[in-house]
N, CA, C and O atoms as a GROMACS GRO file, in nm:
protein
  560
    1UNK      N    1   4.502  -4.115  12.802
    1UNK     CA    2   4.551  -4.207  12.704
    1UNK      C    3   4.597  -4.128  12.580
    1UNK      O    4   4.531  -4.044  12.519
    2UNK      N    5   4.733  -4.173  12.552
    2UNK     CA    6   4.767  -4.074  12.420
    2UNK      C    7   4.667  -4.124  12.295
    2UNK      O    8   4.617  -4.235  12.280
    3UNK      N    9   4.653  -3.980  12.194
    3UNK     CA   10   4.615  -4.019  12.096
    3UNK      C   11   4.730  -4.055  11.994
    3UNK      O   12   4.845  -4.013  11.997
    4UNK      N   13   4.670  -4.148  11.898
    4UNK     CA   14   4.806  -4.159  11.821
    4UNK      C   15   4.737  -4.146  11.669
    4UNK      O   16   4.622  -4.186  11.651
    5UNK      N   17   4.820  -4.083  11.555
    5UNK     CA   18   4.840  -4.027  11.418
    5UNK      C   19   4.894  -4.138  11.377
    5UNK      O   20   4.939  -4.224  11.453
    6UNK      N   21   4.892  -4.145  11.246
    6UNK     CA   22   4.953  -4.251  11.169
    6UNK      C   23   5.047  -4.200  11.169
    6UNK      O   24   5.133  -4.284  11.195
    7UNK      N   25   5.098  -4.087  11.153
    7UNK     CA   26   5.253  -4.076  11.125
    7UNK      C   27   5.261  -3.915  11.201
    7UNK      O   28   5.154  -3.855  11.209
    8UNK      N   29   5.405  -3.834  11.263
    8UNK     CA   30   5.410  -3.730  11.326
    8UNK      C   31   5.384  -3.616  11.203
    8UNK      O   32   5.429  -3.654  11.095
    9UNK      N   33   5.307  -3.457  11.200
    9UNK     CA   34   5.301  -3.379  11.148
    9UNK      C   35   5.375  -3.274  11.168
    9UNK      O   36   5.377  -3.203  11.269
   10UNK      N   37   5.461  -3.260  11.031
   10UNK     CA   38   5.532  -3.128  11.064
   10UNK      C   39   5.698  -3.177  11.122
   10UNK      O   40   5.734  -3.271  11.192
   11UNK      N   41   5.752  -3.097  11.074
   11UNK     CA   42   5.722  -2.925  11.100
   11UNK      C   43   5.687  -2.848  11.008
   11UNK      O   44   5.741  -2.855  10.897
   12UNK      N   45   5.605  -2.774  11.033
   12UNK     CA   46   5.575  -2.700  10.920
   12UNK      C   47   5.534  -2.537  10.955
   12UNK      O   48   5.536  -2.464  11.054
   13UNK      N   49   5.508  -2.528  10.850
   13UNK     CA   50   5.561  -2.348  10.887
   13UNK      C   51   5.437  -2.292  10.907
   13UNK      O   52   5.389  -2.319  10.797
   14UNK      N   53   5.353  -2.237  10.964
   14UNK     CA   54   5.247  -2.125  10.966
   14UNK      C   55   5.287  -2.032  10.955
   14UNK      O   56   5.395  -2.002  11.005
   15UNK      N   57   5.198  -1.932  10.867
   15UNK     CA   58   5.230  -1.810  10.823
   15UNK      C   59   5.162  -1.714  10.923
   15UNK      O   60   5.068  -1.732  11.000
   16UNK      N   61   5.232  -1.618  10.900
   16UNK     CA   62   5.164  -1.471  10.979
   16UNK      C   63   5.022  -1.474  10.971
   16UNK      O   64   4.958  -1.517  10.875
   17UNK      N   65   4.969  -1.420  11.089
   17UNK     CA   66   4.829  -1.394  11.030
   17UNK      C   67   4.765  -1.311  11.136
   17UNK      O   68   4.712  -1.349  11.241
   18UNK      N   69   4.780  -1.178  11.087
   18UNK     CA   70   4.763  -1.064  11.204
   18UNK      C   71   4.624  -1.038  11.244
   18UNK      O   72   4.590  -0.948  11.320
   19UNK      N   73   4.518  -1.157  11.165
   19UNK     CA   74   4.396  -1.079  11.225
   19UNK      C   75   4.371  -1.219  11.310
   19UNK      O   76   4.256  -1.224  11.354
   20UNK      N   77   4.447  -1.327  11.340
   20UNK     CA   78   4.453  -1.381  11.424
   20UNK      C   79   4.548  -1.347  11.578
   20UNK      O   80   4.560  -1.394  11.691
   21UNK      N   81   4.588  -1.262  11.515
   21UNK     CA   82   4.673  -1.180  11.705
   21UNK      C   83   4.838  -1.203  11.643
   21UNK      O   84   4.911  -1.154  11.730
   22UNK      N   85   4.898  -1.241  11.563
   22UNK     CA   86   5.017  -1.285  11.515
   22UNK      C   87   5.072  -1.243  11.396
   22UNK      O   88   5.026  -1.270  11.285
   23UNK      N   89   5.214  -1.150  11.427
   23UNK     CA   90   5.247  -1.049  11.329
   23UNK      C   91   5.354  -1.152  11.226
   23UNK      O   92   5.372  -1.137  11.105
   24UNK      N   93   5.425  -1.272  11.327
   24UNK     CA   94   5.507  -1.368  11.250
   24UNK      C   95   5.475  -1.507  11.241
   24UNK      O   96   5.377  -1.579  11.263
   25UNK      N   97   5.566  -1.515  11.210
   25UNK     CA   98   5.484  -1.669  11.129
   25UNK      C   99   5.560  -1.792  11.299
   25UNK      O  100   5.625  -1.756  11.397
   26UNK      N  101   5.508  -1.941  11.256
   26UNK     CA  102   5.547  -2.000  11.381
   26UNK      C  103   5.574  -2.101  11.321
   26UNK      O  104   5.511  -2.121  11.217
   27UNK      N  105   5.701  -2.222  11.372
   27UNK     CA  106   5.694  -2.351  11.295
   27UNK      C  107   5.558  -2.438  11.404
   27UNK      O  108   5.496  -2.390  11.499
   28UNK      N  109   5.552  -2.533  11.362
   28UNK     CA  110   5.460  -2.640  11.422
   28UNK      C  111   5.508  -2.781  11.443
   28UNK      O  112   5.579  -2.790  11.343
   29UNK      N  113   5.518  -2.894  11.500
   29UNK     CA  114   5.527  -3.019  11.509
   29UNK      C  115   5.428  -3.089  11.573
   29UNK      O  116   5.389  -3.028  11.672
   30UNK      N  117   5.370  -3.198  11.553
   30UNK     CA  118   5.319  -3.254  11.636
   30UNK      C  119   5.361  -3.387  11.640
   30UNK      O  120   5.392  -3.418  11.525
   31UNK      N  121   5.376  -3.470  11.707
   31UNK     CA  122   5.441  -3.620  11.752
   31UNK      C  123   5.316  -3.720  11.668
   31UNK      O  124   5.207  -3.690  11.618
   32UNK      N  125   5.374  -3.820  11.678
   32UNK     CA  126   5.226  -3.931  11.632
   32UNK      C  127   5.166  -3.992  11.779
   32UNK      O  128   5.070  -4.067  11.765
   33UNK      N  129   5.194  -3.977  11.866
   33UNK     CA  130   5.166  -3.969  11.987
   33UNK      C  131   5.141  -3.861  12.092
   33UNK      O  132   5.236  -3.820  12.159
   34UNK      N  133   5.015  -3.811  12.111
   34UNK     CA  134   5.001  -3.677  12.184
   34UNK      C  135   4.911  -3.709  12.308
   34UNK      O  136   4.816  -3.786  12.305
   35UNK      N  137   4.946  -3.650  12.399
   35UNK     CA  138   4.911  -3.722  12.558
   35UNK      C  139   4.867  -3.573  12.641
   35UNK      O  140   4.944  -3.491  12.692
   36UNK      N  141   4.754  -3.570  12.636
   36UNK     CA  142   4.734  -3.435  12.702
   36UNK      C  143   4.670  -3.294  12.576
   36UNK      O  144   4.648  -3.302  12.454
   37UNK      N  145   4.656  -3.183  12.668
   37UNK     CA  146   4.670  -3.107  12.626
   37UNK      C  147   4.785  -2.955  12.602
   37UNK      O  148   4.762  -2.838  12.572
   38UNK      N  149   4.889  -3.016  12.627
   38UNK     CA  150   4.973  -2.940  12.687
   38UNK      C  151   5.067  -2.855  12.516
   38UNK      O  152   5.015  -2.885  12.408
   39UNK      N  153   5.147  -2.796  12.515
   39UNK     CA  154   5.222  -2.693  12.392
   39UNK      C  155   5.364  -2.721  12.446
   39UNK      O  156   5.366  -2.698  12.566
   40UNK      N  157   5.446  -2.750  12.413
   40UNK     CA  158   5.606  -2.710  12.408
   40UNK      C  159   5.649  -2.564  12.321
   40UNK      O  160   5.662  -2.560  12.199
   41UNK      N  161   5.668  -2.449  12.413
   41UNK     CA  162   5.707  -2.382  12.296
   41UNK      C  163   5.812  -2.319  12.335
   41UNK      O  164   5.815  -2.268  12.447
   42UNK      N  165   5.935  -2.310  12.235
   42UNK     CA  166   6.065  -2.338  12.260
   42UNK      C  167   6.042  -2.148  12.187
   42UNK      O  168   5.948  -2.105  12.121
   43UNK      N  169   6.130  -2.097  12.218
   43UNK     CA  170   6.186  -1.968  12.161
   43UNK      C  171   6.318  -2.029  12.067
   43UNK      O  172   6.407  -2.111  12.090
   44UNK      N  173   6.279  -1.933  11.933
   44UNK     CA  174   6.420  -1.902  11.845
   44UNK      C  175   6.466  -1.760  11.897
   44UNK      O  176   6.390  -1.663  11.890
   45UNK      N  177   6.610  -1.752  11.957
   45UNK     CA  178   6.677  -1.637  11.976
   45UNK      C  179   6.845  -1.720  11.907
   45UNK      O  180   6.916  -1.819  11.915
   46UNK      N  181   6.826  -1.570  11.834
   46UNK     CA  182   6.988  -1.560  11.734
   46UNK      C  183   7.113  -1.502  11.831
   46UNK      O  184   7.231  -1.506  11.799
   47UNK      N  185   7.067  -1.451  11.943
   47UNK     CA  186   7.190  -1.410  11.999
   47UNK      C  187   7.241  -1.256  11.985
   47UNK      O  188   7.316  -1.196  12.062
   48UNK      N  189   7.177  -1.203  11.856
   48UNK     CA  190   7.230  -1.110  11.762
   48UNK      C  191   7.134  -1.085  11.711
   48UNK      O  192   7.052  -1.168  11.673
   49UNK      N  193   7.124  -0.941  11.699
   49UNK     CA  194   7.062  -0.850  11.581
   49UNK      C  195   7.080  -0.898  11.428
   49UNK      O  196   7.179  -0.952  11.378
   50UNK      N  197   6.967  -0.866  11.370
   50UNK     CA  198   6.983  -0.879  11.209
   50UNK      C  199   6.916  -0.832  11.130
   50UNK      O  200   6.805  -0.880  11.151
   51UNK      N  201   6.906  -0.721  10.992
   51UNK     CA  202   6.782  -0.719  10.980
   51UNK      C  203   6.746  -0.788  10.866
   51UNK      O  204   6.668  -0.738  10.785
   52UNK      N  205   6.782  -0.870  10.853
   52UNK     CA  206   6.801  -1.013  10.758
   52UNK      C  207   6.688  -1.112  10.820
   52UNK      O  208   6.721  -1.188  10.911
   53UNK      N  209   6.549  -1.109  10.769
   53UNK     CA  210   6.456  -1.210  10.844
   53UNK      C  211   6.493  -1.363  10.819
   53UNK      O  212   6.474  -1.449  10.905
   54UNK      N  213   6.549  -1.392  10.690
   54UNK     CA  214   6.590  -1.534  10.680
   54UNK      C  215   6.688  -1.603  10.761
   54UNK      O  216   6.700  -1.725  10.762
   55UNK      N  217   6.774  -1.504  10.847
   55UNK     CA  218   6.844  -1.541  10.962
   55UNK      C  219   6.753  -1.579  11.078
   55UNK      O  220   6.782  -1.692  11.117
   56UNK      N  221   6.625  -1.512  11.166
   56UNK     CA  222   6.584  -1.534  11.222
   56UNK      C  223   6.498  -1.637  11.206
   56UNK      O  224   6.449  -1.693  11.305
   57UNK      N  225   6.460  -1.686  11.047
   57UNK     CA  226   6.393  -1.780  11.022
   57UNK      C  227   6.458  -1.929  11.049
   57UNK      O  228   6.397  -2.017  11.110
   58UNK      N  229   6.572  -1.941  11.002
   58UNK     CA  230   6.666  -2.016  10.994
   58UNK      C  231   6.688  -2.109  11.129
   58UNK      O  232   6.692  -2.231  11.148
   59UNK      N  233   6.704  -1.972  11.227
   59UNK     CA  234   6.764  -1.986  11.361
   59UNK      C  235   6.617  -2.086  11.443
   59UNK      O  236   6.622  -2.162  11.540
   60UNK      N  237   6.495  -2.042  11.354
   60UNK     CA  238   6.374  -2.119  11.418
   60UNK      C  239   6.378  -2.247  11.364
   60UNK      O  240   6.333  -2.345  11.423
   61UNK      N  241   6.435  -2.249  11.246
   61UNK     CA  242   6.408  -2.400  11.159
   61UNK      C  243   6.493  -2.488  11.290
   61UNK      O  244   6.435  -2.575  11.356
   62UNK      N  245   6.605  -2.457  11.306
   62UNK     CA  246   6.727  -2.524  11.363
   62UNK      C  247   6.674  -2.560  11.512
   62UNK      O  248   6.660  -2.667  11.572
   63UNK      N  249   6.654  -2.434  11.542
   63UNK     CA  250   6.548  -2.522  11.710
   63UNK      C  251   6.452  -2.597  11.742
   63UNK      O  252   6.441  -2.649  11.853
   64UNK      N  253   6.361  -2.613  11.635
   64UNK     CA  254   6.293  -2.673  11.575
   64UNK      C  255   6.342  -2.820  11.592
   64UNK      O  256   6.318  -2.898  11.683
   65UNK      N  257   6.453  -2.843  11.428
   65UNK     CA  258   6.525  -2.934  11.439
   65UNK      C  259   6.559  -3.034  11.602
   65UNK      O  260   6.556  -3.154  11.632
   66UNK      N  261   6.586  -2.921  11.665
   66UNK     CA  262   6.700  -3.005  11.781
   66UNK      C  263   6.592  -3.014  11.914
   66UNK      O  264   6.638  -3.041  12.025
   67UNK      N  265   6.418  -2.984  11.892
   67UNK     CA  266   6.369  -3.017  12.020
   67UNK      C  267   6.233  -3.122  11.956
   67UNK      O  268   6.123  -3.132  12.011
   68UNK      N  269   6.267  -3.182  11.848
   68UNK     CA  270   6.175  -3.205  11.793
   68UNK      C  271   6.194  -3.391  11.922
   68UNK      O  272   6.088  -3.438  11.961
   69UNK      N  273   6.270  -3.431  11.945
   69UNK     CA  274   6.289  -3.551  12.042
   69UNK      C  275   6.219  -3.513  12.159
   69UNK      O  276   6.130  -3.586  12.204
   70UNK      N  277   6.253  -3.394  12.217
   70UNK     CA  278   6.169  -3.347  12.322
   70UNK      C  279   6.006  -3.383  12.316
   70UNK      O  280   5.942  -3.460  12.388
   71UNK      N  281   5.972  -3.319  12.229
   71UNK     CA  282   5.886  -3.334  12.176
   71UNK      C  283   5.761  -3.441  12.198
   71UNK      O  284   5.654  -3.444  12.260
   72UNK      N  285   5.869  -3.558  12.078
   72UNK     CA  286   5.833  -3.699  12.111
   72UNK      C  287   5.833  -3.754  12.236
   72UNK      O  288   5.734  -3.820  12.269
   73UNK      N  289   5.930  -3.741  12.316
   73UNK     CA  290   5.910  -3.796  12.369
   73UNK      C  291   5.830  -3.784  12.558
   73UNK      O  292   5.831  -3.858  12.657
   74UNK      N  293   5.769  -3.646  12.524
   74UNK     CA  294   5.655  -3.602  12.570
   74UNK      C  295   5.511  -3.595  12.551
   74UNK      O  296   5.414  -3.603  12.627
   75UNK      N  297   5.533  -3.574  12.386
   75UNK     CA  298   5.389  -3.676  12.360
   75UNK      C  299   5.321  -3.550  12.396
   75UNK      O  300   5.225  -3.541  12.473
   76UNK      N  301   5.406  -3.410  12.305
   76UNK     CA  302   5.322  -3.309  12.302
   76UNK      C  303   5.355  -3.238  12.188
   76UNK      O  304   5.435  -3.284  12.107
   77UNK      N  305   5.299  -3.127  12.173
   77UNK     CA  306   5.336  -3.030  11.991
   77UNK      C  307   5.427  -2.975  12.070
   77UNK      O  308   5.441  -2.963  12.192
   78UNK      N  309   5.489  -2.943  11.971
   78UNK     CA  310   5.668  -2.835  11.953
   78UNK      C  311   5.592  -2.700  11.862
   78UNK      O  312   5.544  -2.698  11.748
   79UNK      N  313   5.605  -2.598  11.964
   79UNK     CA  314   5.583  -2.464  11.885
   79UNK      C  315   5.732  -2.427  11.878
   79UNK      O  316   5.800  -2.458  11.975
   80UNK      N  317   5.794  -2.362  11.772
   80UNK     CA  318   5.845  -2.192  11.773
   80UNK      C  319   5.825  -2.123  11.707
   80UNK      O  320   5.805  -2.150  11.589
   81UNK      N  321   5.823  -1.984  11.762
   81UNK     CA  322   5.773  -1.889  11.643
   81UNK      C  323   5.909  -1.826  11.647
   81UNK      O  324   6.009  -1.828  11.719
   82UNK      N  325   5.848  -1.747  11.489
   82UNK     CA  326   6.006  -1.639  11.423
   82UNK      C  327   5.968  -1.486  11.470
   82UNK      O  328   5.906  -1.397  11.412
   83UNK      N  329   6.031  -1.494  11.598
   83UNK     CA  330   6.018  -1.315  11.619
   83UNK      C  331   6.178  -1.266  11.555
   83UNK      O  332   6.292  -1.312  11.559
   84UNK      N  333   6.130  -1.179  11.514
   84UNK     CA  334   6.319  -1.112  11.400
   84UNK      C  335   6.326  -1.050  11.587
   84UNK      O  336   6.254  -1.043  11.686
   85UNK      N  337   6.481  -1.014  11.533
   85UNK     CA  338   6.551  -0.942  11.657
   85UNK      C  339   6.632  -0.846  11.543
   85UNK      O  340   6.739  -0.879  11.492
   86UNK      N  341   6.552  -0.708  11.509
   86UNK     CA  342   6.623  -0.636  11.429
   86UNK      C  343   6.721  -0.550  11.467
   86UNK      O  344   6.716  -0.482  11.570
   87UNK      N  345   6.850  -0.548  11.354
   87UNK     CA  346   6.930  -0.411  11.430
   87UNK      C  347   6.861  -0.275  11.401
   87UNK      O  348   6.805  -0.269  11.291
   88UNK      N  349   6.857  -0.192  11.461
   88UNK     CA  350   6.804  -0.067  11.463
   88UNK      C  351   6.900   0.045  11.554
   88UNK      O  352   6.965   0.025  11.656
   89UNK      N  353   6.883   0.162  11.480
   89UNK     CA  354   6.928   0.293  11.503
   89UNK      C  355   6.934   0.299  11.667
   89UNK      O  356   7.026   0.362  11.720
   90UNK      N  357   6.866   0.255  11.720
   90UNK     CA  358   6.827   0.262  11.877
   90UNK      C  359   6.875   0.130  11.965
   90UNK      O  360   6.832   0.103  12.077
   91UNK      N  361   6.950   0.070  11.907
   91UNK     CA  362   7.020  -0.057  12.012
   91UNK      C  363   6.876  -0.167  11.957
   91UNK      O  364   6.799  -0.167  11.860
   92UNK      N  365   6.892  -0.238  12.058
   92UNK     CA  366   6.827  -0.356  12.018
   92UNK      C  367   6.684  -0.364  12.029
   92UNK      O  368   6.649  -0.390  12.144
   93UNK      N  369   6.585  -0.349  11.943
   93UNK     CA  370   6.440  -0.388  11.968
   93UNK      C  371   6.441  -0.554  12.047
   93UNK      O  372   6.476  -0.664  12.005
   94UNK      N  373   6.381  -0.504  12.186
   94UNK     CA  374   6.403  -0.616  12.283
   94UNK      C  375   6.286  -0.744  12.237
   94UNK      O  376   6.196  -0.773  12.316
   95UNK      N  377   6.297  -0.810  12.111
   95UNK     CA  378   6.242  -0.914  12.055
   95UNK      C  379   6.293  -1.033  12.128
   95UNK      O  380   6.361  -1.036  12.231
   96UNK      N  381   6.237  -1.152  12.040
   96UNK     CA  382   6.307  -1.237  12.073
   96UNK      C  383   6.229  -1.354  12.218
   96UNK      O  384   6.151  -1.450  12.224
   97UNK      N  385   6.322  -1.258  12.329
   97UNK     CA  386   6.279  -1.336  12.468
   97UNK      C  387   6.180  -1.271  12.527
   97UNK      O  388   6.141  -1.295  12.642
   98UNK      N  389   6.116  -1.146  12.418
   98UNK     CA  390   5.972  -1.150  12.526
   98UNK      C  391   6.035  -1.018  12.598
   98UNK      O  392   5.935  -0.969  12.650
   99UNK      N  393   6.108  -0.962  12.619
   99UNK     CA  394   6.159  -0.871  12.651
   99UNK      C  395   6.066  -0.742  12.718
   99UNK      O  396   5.988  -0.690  12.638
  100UNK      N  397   6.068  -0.692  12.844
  100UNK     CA  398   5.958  -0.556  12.894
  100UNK      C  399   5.937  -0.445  12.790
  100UNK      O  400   5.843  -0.365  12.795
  101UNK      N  401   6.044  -0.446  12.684
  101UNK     CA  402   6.017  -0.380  12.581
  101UNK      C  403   5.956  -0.315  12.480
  101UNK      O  404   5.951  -0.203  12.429
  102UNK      N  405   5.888  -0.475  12.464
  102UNK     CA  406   5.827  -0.499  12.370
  102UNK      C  407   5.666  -0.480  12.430
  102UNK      O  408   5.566  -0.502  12.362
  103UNK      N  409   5.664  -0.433  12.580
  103UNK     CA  410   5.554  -0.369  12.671
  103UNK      C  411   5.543  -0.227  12.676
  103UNK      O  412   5.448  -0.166  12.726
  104UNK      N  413   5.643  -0.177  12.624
  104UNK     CA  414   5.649  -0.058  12.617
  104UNK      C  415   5.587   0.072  12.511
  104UNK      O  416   5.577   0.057  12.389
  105UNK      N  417   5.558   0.167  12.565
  105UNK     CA  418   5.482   0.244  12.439
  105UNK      C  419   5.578   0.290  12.349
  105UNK      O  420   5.547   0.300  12.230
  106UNK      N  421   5.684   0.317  12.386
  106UNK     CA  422   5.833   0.373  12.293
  106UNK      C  423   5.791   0.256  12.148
  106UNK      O  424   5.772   0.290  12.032
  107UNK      N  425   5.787   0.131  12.200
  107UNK     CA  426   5.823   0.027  12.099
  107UNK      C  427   5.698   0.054  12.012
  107UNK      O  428   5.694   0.074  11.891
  108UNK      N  429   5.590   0.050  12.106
  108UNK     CA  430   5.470  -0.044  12.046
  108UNK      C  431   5.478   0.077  11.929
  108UNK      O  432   5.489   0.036  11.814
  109UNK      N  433   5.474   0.223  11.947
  109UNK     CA  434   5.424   0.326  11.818
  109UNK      C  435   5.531   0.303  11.754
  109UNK      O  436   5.508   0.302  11.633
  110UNK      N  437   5.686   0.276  11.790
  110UNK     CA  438   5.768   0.265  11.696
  110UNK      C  439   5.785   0.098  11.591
  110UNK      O  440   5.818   0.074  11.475
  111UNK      N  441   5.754   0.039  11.675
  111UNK     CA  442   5.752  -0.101  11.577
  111UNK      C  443   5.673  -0.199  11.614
  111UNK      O  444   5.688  -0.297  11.687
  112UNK      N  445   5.526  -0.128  11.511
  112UNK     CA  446   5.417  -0.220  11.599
  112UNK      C  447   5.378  -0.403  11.563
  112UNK      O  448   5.312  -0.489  11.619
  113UNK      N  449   5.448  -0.397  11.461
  113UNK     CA  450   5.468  -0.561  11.455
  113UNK      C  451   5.552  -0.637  11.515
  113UNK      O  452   5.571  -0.754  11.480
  114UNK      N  453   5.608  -0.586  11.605
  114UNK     CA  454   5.701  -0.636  11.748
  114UNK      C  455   5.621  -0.630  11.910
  114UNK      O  456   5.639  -0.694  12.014
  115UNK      N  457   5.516  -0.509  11.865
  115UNK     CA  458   5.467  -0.454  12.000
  115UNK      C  459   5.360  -0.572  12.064
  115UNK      O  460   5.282  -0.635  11.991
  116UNK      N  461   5.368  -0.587  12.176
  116UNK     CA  462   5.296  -0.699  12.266
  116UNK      C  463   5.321  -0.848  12.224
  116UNK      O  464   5.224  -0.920  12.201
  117UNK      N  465   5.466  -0.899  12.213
  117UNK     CA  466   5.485  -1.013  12.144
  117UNK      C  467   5.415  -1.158  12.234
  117UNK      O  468   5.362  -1.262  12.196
  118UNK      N  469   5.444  -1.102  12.364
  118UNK     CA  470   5.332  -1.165  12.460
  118UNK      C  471   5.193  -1.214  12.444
  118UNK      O  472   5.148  -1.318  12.491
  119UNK      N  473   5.132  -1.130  12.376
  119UNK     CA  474   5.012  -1.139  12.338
  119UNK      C  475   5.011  -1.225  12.229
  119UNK      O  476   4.951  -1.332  12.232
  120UNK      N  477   5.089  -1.176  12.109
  120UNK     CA  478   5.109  -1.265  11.973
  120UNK      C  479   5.152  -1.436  12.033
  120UNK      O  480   5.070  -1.525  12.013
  121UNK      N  481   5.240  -1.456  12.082
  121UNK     CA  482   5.268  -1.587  12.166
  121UNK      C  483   5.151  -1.618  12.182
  121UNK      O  484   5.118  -1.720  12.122
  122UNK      N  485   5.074  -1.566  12.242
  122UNK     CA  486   4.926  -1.617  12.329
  122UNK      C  487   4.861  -1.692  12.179
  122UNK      O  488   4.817  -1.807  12.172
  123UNK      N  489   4.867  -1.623  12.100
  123UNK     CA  490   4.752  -1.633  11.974
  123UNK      C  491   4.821  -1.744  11.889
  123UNK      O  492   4.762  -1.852  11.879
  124UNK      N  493   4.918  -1.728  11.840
  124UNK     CA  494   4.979  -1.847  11.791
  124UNK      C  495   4.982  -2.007  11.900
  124UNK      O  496   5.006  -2.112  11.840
  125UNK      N  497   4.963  -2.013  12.012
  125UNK     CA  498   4.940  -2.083  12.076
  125UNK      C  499   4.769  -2.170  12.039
  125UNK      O  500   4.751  -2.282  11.992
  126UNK      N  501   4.682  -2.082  12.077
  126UNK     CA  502   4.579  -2.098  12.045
  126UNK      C  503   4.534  -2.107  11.868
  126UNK      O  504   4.431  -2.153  11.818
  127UNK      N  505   4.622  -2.060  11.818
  127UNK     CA  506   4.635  -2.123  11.677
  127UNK      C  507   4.659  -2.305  11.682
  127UNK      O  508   4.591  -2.407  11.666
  128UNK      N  509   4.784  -2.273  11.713
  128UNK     CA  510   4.834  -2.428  11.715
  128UNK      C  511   4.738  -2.519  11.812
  128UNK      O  512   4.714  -2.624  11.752
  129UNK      N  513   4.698  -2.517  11.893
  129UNK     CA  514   4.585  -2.584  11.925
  129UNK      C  515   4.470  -2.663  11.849
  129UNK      O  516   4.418  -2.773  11.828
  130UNK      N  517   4.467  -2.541  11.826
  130UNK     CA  518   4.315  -2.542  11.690
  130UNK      C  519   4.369  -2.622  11.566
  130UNK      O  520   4.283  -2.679  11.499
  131UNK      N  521   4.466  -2.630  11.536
  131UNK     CA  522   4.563  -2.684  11.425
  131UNK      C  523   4.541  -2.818  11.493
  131UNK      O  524   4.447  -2.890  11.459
  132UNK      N  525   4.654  -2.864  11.619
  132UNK     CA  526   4.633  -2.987  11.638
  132UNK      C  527   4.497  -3.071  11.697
  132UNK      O  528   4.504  -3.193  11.711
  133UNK      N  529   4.398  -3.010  11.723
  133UNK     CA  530   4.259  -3.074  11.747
  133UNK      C  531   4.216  -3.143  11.608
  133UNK      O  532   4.193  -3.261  11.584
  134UNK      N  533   4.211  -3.025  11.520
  134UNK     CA  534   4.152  -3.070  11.372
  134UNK      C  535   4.251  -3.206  11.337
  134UNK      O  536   4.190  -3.311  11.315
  135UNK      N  537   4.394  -3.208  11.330
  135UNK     CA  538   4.484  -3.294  11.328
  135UNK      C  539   4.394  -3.458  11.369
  135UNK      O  540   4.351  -3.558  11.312
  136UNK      N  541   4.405  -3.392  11.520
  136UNK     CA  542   4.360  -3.551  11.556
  136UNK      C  543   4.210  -3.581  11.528
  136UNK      O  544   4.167  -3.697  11.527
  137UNK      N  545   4.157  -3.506  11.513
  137UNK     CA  546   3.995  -3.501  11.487
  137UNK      C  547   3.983  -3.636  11.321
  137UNK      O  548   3.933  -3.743  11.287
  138UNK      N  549   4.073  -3.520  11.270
  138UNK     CA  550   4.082  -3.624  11.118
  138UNK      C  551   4.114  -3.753  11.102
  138UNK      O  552   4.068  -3.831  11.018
  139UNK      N  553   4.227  -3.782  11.220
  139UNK     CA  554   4.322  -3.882  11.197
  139UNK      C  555   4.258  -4.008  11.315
  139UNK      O  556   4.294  -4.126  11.315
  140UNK      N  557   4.182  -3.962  11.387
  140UNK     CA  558   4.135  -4.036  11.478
  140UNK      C  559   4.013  -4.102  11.512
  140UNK      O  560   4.006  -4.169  11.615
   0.00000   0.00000   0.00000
C-alpha cells in the first residue's frame, strides 16, 4: 500500500559528503505517493567535457526536471547525482556513465574524487533511503 505525504519533497539538492562514501552532491525527489521500496536513479550526462561544475550541475537540475513524472507516477524517489565529466590533459576522465575507468588505478591515484563512482552511487543511494524513511516516518 503506498504511503502518502501531504505534499511531494524536493527536489532538492544534497550536498557532498565524503565520509558518507560520496565525493558529489545528488538531487533528490520524492512523490507524495511512495509504493515500495524501490530508487529511480536517472544519470546526468552532458555529452561533453567541462571543467565548469555548474554545467554538470545544471545538466542534473534539467534531468531532474524531465523525470520527475516518471517518478510520480511510479510512486518512487527520483535520484540524480552530479558526477562532473572534466576536460583534462588526458582525453576524457570516463565520469559520468560509470565508465571501467573510473575502476581503474590510472584514475583512482590521478583523480580520486572520481575514483570508484560505483561505489559513491551505492552510498548516495543508501543516503537517499535514509532521507526518504525519516521523510515518511515524520509525515506518516
Amino acid at each position: 500500500m503506498p504511503t502518502a505525504l501531504p505534499m511531494p519533497v524536493g527536489p532538492i539538492k544534497i550536498s557532498a559528503n565524503s565520509e558518507k562514501g560520496f565525493n558529489w552532491p545528488y538531487y533528490l525527489y520524492v512523490p507524495s505517493k511512495v509504493s515500495g521500496t524501490h530508487i529511480l536513479v536517472v544519470p546526468n550526462n552532458t555529452g561533453y567535457r567541462d571543467d565548469e561544475f555548474s554545467v554538470h550541475e545544471q545538466s542534473a537540475q534539467e534531468t531532474m526536471s524531465s523525470r520527475i513524472s516518471w517518478a510520480n507516477q511510479l510512486e518512487i524517489p527520483l535520484l540524480v547525482p552530479v558526477f562532473p565529466r572534466f576536460n583534462n590533459a588526458d582525453g576524457s576522465v570516463p565520469s559520468q556513465y560509470l565508465e571501467r575507468g573510473t575502476l581503474e588505478q590510472y584514475y583512482i591515484k590521478k583523480y580520486p574524487l572520481l575514483a570508484r563512482e560505483d561505489l559513491q552511487m551505492v552510498a548516495m543511494i543508501d543516503d537517499a533511503r535514509k532521507k526518504n524513511k525519516r521523510t515518511r516516518n515524520q509525515c506518516g
